[in-house]
TIDO-225162 format. One line per field, with one value per residue: residue number from 1; residue in one letter; chain; x, y, z of N, C-alpha, C, O in turn. Coordinates in nm, 3 decimals, always signed. Example, Ala and Ser with C-alpha at 12.3 -4.5 7.8 and 13.67 -1.06 7.14 Angstrom:
2
num <- [1, 2];
residu <- [A, S];
chaine <- [A, A];
n.c1 <- [+1.319, +1.285];
n.c2 <- [-0.569, -0.225];
n.c3 <- [+0.780, +0.708];
ca.c1 <- [+1.230, +1.367];
ca.c2 <- [-0.450, -0.106];
ca.c3 <- [+0.780, +0.714];
c.c1 <- [+1.320, +1.290];
c.c2 <- [-0.330, +0.003];
c.c3 <- [+0.780, +0.787];
o.c1 <- [+1.424, +1.341];
o.c2 <- [-0.332, +0.114];
o.c3 <- [+0.846, +0.804];
END
This chain:
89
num <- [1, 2, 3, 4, 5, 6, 7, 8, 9, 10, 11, 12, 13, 14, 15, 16, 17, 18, 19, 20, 21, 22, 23, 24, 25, 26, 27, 28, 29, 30, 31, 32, 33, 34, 35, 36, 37, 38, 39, 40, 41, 42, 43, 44, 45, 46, 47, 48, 49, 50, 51, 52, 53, 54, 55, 56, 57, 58, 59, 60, 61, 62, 63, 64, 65, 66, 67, 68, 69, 70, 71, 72, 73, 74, 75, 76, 77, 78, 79, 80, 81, 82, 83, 84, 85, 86, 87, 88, 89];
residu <- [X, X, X, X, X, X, X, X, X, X, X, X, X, X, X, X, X, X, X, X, X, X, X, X, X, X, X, X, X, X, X, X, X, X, X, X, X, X, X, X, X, X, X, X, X, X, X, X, X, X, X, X, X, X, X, X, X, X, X, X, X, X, X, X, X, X, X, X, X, X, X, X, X, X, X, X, X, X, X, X, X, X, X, X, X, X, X, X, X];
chaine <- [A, A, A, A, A, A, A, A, A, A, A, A, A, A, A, A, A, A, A, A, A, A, A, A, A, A, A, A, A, A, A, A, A, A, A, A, A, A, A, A, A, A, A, A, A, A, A, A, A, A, A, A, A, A, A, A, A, A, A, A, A, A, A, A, A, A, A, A, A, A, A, A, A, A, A, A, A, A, A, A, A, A, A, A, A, A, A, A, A];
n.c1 <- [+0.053, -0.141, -0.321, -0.140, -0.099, -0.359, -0.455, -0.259, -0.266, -0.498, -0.438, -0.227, -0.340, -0.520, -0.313, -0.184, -0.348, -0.417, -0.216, -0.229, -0.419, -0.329, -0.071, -0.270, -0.418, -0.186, -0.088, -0.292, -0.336, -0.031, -0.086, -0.252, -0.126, +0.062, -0.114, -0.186, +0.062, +0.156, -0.081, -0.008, +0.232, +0.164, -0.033, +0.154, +0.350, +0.156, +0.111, +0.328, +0.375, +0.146, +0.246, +0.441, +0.360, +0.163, +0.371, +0.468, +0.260, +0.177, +0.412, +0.369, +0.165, +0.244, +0.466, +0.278, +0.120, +0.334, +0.389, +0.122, +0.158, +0.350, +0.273, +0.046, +0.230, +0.283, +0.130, +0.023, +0.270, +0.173, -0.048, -0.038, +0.239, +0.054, -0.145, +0.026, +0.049, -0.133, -0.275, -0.113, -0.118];
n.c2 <- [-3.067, -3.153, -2.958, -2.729, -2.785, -2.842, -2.535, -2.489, -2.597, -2.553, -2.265, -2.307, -2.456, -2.339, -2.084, -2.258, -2.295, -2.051, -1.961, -2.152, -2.029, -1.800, -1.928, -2.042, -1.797, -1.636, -1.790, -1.800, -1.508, -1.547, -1.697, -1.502, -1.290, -1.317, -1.375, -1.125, -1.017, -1.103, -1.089, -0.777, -0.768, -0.828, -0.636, -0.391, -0.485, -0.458, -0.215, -0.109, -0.224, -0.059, +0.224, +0.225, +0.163, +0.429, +0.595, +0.532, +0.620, +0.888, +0.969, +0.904, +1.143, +1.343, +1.369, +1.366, +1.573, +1.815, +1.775, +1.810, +2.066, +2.122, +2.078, +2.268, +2.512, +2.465, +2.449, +2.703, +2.873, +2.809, +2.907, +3.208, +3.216, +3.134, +3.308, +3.588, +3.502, +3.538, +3.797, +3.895, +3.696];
n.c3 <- [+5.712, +5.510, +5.570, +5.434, +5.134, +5.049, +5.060, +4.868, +4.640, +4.497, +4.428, +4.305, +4.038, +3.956, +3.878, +3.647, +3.491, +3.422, +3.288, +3.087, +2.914, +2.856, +2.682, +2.496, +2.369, +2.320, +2.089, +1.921, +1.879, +1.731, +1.527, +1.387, +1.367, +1.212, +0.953, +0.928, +0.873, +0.683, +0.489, +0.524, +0.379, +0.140, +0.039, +0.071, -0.185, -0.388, -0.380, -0.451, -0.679, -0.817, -0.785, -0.952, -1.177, -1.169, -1.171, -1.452, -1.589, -1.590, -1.623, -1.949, -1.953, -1.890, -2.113, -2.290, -2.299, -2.324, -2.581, -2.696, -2.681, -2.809, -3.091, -3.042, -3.075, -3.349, -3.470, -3.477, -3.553, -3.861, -3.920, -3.886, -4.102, -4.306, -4.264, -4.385, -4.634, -4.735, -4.766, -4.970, -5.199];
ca.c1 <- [+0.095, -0.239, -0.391, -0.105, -0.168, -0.513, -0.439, -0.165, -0.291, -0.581, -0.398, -0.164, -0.429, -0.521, -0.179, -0.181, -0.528, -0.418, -0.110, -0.291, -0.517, -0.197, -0.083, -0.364, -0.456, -0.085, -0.072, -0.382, -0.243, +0.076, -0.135, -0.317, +0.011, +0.139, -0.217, -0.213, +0.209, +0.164, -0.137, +0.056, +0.360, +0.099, -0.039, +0.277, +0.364, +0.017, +0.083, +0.451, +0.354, +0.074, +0.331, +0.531, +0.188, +0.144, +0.481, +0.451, +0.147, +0.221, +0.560, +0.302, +0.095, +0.356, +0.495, +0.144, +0.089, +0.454, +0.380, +0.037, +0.185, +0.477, +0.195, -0.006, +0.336, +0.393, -0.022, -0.005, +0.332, +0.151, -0.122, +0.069, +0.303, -0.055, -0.208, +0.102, +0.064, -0.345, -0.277, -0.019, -0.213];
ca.c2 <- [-3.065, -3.119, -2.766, -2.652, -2.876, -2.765, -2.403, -2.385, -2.656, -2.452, -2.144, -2.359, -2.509, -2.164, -2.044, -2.336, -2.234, -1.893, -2.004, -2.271, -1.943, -1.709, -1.984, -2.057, -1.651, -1.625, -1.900, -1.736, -1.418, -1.579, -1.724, -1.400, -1.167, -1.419, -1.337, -0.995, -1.003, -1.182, -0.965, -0.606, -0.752, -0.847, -0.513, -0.355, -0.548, -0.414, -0.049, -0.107, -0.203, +0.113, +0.334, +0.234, +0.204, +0.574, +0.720, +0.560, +0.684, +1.001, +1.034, +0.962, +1.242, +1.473, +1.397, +1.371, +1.721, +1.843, +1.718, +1.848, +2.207, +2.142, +2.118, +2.432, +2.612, +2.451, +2.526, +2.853, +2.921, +2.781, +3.010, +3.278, +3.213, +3.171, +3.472, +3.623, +3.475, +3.542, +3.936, +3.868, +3.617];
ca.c3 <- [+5.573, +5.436, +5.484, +5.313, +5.018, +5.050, +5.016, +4.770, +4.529, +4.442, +4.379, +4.182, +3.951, +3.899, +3.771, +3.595, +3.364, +3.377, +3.189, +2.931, +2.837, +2.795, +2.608, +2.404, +2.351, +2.198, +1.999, +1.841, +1.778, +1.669, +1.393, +1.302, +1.319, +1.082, +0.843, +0.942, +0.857, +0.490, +0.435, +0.524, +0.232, -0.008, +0.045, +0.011, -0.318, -0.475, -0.366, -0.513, -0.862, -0.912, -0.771, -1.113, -1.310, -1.188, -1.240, -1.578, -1.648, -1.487, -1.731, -2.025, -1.950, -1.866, -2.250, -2.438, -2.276, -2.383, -2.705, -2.746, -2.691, -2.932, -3.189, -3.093, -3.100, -3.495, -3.599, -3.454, -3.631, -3.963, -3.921, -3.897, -4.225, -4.424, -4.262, -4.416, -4.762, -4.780, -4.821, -5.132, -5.283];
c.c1 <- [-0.027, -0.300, -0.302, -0.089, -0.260, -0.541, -0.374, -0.186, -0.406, -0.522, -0.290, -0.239, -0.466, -0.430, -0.145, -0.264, -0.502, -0.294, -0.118, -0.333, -0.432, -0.114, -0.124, -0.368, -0.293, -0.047, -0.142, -0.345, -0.121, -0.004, -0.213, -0.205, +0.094, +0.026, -0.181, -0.023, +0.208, +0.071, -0.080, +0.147, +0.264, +0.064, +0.045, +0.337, +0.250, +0.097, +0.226, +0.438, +0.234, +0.143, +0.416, +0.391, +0.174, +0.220, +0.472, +0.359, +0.090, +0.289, +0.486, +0.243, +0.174, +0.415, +0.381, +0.121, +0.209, +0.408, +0.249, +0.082, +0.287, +0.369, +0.085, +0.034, +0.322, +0.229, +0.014, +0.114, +0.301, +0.043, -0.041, +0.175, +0.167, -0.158, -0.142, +0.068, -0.111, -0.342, -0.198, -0.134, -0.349];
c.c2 <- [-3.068, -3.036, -2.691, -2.649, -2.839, -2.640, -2.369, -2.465, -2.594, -2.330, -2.226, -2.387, -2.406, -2.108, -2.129, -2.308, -2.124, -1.895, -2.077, -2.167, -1.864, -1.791, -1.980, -1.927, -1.648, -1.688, -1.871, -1.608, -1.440, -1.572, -1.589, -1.321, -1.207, -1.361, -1.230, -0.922, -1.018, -1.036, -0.793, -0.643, -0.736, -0.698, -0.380, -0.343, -0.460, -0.253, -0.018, -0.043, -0.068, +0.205, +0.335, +0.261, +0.389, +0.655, +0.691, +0.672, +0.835, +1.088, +1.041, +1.056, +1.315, +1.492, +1.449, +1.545, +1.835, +1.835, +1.794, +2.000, +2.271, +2.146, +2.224, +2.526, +2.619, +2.514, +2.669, +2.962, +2.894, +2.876, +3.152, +3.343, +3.249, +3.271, +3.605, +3.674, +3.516, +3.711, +3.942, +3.795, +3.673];
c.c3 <- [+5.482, +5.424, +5.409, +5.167, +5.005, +5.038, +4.918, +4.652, +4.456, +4.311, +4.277, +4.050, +3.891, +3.796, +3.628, +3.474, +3.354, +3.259, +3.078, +2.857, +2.824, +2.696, +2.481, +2.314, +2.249, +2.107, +1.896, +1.818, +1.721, +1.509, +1.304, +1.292, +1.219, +0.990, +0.797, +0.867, +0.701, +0.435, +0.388, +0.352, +0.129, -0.042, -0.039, -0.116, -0.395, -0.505, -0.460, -0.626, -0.876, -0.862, -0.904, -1.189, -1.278, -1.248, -1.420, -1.645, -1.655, -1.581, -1.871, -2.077, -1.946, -2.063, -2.334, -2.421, -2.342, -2.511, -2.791, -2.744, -2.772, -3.080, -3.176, -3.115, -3.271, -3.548, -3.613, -3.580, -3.812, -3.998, -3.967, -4.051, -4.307, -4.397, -4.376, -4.547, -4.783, -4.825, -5.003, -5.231, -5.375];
o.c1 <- [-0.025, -0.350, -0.340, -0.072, -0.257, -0.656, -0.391, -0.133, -0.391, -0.541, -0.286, -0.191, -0.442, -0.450, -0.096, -0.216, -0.563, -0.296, -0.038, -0.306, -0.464, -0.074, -0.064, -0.330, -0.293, +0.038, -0.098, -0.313, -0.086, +0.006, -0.225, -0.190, +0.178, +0.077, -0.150, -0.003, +0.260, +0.108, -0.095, +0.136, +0.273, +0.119, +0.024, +0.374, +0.298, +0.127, +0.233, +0.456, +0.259, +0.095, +0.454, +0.343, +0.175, +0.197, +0.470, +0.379, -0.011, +0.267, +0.505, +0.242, +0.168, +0.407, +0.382, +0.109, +0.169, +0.381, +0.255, +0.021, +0.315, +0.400, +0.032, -0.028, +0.339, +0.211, +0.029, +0.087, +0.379, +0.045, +0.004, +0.185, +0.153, -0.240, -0.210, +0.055, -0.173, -0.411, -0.237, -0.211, -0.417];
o.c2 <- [-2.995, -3.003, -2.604, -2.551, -2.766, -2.615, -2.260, -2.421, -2.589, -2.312, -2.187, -2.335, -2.385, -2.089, -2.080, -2.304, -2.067, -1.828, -2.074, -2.173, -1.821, -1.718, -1.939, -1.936, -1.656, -1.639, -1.894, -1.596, -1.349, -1.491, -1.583, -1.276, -1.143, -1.268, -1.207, -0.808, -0.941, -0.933, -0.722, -0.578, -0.650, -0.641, -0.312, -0.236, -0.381, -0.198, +0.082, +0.070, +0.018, +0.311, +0.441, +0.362, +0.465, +0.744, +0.781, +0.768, +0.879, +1.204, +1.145, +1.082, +1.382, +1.597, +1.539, +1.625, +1.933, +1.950, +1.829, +2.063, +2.388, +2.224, +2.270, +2.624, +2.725, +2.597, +2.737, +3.059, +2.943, +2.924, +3.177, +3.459, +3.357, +3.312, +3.689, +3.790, +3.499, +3.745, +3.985, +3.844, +3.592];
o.c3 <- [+5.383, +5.317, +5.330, +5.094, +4.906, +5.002, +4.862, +4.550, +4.334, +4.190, +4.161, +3.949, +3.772, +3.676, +3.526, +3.361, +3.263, +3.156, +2.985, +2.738, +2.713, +2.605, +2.382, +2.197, +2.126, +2.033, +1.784, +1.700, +1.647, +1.416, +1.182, +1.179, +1.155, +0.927, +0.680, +0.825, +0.619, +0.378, +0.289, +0.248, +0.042, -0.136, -0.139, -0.165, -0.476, -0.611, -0.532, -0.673, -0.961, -0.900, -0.953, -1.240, -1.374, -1.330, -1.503, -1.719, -1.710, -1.616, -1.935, -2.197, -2.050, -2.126, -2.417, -2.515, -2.406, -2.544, -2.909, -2.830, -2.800, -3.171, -3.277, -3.157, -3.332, -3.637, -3.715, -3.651, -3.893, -4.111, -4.078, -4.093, -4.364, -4.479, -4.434, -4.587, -4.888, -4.921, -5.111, -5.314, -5.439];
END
């Protein structure tokens, strides 16, 4: 009985430390997939809000540009009228 005590307590002790350090090892990525988990939302959250900041800013431009071409339509048509009136005159 004692050589087999003597052979399989070894290899036990073994399994034993191989299992503290599988353990250990996930316990430590637990804690970073948790960092690495918060981090990704926060992330997320950021990219959220300038996805609105863009489209706003986005829908701004899209008007100011609209807008700036509604007044080279109205010069151009003011031109135009007082080109008109400059021969009479």
């Amino acid at each position: 009985m004692s050589e087999v005590t003597d052979l399989v307590m070894p290899v036990l002790q073994r399994i034993q430390a191989d299992l503290a350090d599988v353990k250990r090892v996930l316990a430590l990525h637990s804690e970073k997939h948790d960092d690495h988990t918060r981090r990704f939302e926060e992330h997320s959250r950021r990219f959220d809000e300038m996805e609105i900041y863009i489209a706003y800013e986005t829908g701004l431009s899209a008007q100011n540009k609209v807008d700036l071409q509604g007044i080279r339509k109205r010069v151009e048509a003011v031109e135009k009228r007082l080109t008109a009136l400059e021969p009479q005159a």
